[in-house]
N, C-alpha and C positions, 0 to 999 in steps of 0.2 A: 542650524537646528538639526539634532540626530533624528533619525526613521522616527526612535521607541516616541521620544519624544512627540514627533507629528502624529503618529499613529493613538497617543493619550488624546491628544486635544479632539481625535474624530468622537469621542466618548459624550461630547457637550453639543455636538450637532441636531438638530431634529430629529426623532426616531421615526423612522417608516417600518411599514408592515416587515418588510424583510429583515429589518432589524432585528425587530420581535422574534423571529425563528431563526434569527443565528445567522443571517445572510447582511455580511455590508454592501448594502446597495450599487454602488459602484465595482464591486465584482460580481455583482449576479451573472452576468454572461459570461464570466469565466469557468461558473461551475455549471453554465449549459455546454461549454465549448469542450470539458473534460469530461462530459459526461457523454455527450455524441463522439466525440474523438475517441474515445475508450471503448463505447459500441463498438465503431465500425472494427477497430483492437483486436476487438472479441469475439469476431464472426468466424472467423478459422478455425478457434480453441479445440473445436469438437469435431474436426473433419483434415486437417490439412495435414497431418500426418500420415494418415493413410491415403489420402488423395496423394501424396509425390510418391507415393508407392503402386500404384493405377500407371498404366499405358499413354494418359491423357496427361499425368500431370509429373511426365519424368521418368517413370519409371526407375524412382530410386531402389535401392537394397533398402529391407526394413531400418537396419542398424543405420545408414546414413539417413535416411531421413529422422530416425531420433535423432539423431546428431544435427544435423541442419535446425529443427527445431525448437531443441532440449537445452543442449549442451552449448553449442554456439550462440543462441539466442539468449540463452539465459544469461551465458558471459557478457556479451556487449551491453546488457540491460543492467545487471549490477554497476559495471563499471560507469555507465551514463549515468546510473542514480547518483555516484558521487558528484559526478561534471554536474549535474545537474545544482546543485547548491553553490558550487565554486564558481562556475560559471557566470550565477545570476549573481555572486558579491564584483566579477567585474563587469558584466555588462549593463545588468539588471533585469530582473523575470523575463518579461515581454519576449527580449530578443532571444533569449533562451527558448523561447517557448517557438518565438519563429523557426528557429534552427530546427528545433524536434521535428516542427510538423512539415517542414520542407524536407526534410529528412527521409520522413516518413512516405511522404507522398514518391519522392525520387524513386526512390529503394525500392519502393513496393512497384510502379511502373517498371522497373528494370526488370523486376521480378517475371510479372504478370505480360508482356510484352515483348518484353526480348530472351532470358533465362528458360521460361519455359516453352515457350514456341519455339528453341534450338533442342530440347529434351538434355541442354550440357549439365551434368552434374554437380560441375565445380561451381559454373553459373549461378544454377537454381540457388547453392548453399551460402555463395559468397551474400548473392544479393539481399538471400532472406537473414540471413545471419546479422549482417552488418545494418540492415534494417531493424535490429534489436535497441540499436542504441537512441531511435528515436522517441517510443513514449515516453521514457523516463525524460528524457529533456522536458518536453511540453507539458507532461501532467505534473513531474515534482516542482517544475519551475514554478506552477500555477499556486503548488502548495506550498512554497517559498514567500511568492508575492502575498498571499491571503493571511500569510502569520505575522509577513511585518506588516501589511497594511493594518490589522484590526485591532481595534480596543481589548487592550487584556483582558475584562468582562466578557469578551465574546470568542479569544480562541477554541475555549473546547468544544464550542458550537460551530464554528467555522472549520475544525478540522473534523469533526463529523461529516458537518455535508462534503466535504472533500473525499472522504474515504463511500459516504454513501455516494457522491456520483463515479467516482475510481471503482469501486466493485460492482457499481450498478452495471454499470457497463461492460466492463471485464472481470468475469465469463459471464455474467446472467442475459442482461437483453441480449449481448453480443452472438452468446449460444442462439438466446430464441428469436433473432434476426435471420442466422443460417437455418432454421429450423423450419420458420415461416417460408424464406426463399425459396427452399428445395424442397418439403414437403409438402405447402401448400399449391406455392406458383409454379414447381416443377424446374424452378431455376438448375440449372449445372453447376457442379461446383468450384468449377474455373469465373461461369457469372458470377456465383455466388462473392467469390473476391475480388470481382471488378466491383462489385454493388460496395465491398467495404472500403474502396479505394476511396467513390464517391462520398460513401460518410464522412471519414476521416479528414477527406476534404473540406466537405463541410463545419467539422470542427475546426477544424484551423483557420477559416475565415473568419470565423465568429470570434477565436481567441484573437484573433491579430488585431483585427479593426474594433470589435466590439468593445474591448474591455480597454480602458483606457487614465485607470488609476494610476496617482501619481508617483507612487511608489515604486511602482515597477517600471517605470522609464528610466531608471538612473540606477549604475551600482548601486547595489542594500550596502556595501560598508562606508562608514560615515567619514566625516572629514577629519579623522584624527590618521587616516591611512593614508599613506605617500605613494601614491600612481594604483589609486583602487581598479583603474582600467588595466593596470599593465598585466600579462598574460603570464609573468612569472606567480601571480598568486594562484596560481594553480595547484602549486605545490604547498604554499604556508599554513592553510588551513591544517595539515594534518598536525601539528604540532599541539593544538588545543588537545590534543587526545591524551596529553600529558601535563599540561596549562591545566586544565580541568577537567579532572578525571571524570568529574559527573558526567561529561560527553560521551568517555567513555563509557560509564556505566549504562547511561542509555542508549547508545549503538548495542551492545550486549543483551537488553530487554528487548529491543526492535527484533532483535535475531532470533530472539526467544518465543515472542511474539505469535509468531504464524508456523515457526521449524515444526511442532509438531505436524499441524494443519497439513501442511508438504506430506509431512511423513506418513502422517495416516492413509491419507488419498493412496497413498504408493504403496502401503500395506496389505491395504485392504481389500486388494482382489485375490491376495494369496492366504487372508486368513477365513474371512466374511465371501469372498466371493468363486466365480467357477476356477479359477484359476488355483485355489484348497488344495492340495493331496485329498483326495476323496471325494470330494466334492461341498462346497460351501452352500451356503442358505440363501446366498444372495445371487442374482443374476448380475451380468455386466449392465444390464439398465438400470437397476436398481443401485448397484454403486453408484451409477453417473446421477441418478435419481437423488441419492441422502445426501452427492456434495451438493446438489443444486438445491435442495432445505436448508441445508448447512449454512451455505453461504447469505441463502432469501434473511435468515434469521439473524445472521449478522448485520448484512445493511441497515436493515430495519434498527438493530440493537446501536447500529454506530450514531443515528439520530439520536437517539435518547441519552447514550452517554456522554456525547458531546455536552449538550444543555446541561444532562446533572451535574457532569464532571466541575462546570462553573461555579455551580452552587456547592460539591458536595468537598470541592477540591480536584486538582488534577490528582496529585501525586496520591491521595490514599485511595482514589477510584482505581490507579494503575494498580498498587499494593493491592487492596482487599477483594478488586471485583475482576482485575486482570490477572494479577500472578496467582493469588490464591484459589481465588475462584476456579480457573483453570486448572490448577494444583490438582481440582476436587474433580473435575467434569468430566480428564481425560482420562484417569482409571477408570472413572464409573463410565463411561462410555464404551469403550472396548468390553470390559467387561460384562455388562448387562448384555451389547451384543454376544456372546459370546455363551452365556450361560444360557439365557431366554431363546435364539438363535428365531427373532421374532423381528420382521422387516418395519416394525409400526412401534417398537421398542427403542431398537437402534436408531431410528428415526427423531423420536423425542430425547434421545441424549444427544443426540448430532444438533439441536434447536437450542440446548443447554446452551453445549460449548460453543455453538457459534453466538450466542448471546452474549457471555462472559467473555470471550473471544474480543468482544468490541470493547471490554475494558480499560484495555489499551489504545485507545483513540487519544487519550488527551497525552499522547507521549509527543505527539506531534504539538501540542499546543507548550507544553512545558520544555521540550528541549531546547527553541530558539530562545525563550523568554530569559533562560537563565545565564543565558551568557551577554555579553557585550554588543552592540549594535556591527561591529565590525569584522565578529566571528558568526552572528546569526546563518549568514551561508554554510559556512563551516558544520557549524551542530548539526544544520538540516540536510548537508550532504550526507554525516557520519548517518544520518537518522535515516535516509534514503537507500543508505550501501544498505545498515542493516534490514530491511525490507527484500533486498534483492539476494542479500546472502542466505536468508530464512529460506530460499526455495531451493538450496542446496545441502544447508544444516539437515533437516527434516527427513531427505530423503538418506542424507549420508549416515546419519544415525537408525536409519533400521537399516541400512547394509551392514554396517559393521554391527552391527548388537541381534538381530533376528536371526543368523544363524547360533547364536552362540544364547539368546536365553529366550527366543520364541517370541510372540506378539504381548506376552504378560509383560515379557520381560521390559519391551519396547515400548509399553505406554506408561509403566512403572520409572522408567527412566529420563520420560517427557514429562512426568509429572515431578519429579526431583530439579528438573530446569527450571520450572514453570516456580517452585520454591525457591531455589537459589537468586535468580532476579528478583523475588519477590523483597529479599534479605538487599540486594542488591540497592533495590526502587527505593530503600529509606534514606540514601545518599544523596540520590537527583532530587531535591530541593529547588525551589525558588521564591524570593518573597512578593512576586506578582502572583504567586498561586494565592485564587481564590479562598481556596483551603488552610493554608498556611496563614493570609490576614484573617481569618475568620478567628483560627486559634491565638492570634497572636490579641485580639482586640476581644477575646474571651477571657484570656493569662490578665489583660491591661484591666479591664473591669475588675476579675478576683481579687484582684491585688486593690485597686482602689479601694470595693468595699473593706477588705480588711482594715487599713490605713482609718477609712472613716467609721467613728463610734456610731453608733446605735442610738 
């Protein structure tokens, strides 16, 4: 029997309360074990850059330290998000998710233990850097196993809560974990990432032993594939990206996605903030302040679109409330900042776009659906890079366009993406979209009445 297939029959089971809000029961400790995992993720976000620049933690050069944790980390994290789908089609979630968080936990011990108590350079970089490739294992896997485990009524509720405990935790509690640490308790900030070692830990006990759905113990590709285990599949998934271009068109939304979001944050101390020719309106707490709105408004918003998106349709909640909506949010965002030069203005456009923002949740729920049982890895890797290539797109596009047509120029131009996927998003189809049977058993009635007289 194929996954899709097991995964329909859990549709006829008893419904429990968790049901009811989008959570299949049998993975509820999964999306506790990503959501503490991802805290502890996100304890650093807001300090560890300039702590390897400190006496105590390295005394790196500023430039290498962004490099250690910009550049380097962000590659090894792209590149996992792929592993992270191919991976689970041959081993299956679980051990994937083991790999992450052993991973993680290593890496980050080398880090905190031996890298930094030698103050070696190369140390500090290799170990944190290579330490990038661990979330993406452990949380994409998680979000791997939660799409083929669940009744196609429920992904875009399930990929909700997935992205709401993924951002829950990185940056937001993550930040205000370090925040509590050091500003309340007075912790150091060498403690302070001992104390996320312990989280992280913590989540990965939870994901290992707690969660123990059937799905995720076994390759996701089904038995129509010859040596689903073998390590050569490594490489065959990519070839759907031309099999079925809808993969590709949704890897290309995925990246579309968040690129702004990257690019703004990274703008916006040079247009909004001190860092202006002149001087800007906004302070450096106050940037750090509207992504931390930005983002509270999204979580919240990825709940609600998930559920709608079931009812309302994946694919036209992407179109109408993701590409377009954004289409509309990101000029009027910038720009109202801009003209108004009012920190309580800019604030309620940053609450927009992070709302609309979440449009895109059920991209997660319609990309596996629409392919075969033995590419589902496959789609959710392409769907993962895209995630990890957004925080490269976003920023690479106001490098190259901000000197050449200014911050108008740069949000006019993110708003022309945000339309092009949206032209894009009428292609990614599926006929498990809730939306799609909905129209389609709308067309069957029309039709019937016609047929029958009066």
């Amino acid at each position: 029997m194929s996954h899709q297939t097991t995964a329909e029959t859990e549709a006829n089971r008893p419904v429990s309360r968790l049901d009811r809000i989008g959570i299949p029961r049998e993975l509820f400790w999964g999306f506790v074990a990503v959501l503490i995992f991802m805290i502890g993720d996100g304890v650093e976000t807001t300090f560890l850059s300039d702590y390897l620049q400190q006496p105590e933690g390295g005394g790196l050069p500023g430039a290498t330290a962004s490099f250690a944790t910009v550049t380097i980390y962000g590659v090894t994290a792209m590149i996992a998000s792929w592993f992270s789908g191919t991976l689970s089609s041959i081993w299956g979630p679980r051990r994937v998710m083991w790999l992450g968080g052993a991973w993680w936990v290593v890496f980050e011990a080398l880090f905190l233990f031996v890298a930094l108590p030698a103050h070696n350079a190369t140390l500090i970089v290799a170990a944190y850097g290579i330490r990038g490739f661990a979330y993406p294992l452990f949380a994409f896997a998680f979000l791997v196993w939660a799409q083929i485990a669940s009744p196609t009524k429920m992904r875009g509720s399930v990929a909700g809560w997935f992205w709401f405990a993924f951002t829950g935790g990185l940056p937001t509690l993550g930040a205000a974990v370090a925040a509590v640490a050091i500003g309340v308790f007075g912790m150091t900030q060498y403690g302070t990432l001992v104390l996320s070692l312990v989280v992280v830990t913590t989540g990965v006990l939870i994901g290992s032993v707690a969660v123990r759905e059937e799905h995720g113990l076994k390759p996701i590709a089904d038995e129509t594939v010859e040596n689903p285990r073998s390590i050569k599949r490594l490489g065959e998934g990519v070839d759907i990206l031309w099999r079925d271009r809808r993969t590709l068109a949704g890897g290309l939304i995925r990246i579309v996605n968040t690129a702004p979001q990257y690019g703004f944050f990274a703008m916006f101390p040079f247009v909004l903030g001190p860092a202006t020719p002149g001087g800007g309106f906004l302070s450096a707490a106050q940037v750090a302040t509207l992504a931390s709105i930005s983002y509270g408004a999204n979580i919240a918003a990825n709940l609600f679109f998930g559920v709608f998106a079931d009812r309302f349709g994946w694919r036209r909640t992407i179109t109408w409330f993701g590409c377009v909506g954004c289409a509309i949010a990101t000029p009027l965002w910038y720009f109202a900042a801009v003209s108004t030069q009012s920190f309580a203005v800019t604030a309620t456009f940053g609450v927009v776009y992070g709302i609309l923002l979440a449009g895109f949740v059920p991209l997660s729920a319609l990309m596996p659906s629409m392919v075969e049982p033995k590419d589902k890895g496959s789609a959710l890797a392409i769907l993962n890079f895209g995630a990890g290539g957004a925080a490269f797109v976003g920023p690479v596009v106001v490098t190259i366009l901000f000197p050449l047509v200014g911050g108008a120029g740069v949000a006019v131009a993110f708003s022309l993406l945000y339309l092009a996927v949206a032209l894009l998003s009428l292609k990614v189809k599926d006929a498990c979209d809730p939306g799609e049977q909905r129209l389609r058993a709308r067309s069957a009635s029309a039709a019937e009445t016609v047929r029958t007289p009066a």
